[in-house]
N, C-alpha and C positions, 0 to 999 in steps of 0.2 A: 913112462908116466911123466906128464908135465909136472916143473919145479913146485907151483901152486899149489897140485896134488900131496904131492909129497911134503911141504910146507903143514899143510891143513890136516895131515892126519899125525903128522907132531903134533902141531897145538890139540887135537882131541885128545893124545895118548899125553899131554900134560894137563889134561884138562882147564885149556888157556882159552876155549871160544866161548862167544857171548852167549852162553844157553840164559834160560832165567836164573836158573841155581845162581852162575855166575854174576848176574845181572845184578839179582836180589841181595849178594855178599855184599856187593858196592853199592846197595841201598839206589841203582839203576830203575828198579819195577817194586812193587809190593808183591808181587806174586809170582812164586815159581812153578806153579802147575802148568803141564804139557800143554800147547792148544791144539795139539791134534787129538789127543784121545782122552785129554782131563782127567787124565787116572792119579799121575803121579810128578814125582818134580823134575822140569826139563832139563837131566844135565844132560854130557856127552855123549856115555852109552845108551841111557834112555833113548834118546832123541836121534841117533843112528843106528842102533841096533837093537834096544827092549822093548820099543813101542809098536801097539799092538798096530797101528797105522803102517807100521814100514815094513813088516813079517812078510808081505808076498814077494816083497823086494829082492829080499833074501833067499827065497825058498829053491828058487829053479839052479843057484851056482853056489848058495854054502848052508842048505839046508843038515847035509852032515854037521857039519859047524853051529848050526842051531839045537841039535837034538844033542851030539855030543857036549857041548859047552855051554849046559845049563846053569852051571855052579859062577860061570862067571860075572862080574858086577863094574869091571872098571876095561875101558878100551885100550890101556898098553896089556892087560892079558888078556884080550881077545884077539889084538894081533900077533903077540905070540902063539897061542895058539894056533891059530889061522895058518900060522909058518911050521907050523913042528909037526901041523896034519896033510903038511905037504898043498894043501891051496895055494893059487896064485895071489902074492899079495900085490899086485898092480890090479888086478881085477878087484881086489877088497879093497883100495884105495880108491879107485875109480867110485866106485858104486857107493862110495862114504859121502864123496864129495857130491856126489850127484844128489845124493840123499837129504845132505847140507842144502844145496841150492835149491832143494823142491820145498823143503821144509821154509826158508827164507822167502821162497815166493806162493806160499800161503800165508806166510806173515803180512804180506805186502797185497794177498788182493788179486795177484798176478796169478790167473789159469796154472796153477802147476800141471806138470805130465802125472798122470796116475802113476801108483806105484809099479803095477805090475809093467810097465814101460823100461821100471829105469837098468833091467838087465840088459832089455836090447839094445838104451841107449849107451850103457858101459862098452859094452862090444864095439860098437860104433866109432865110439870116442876112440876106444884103443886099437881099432884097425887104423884110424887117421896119424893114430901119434905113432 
């Protein structure tokens, strides 16, 4: 897993990225509601894993991980988890970050890949690296 990767899913499991939650602390936005699925406020897990927007993302390589780890609420105990149910976490890392950058390029306007894309394109990525 590239350095970046692994970088970026520290900052989520410290909850140190620019979601709005975060934004809004620093008085950045007035609003921290999601803009994918305007249900609820965009922090880490929301916006990488509980948003109903990114669920098909997930479903074809940690959907055990979705049904089992219902109870969870914060992403450094989703990737434990993730590790103790025996998943790959290079493949959960992958598909976080990918998940970050389609999210930032709906922010931006920019065509993102559909969700149901971004398994194939984690495989992809991690056969190169």
């Amino acid at each position: 897993v590239p350095n970046k990767v692994k970088v970026f899913l520290w900052r989520a499991c410290s909850r140190a990225l620019p979601t709005k939650s975060n934004l809004q602390k620093r008085r950045v936005v007035d609003n921290s509601t999601c803009d994918q699925c305007g249900c609820m406020a965009e922090d880490e897990f929301h916006t990488l894993w509980d948003c109903e927007k990114v669920h098909e993302a997930w479903v074809p390589a940690f959907g055990e991980v979705r049904r089992k780890g219902q109870s969870l609420q914060v992403m450094s105990d989703l990737v434990s988890f993730t590790k103790a149910k025996g998943f790959s976490l290079e493949l959960f890392a992958m598909m976080t970050w990918l998940i970050w950058m389609r999210r930032n390029k709906l922010k931006a306007n920019n065509n993102p890949q559909p969700c149901s894309r971004v398994a194939h394109s984690t495989s992809d990525l991690l056969a190169e690296f």
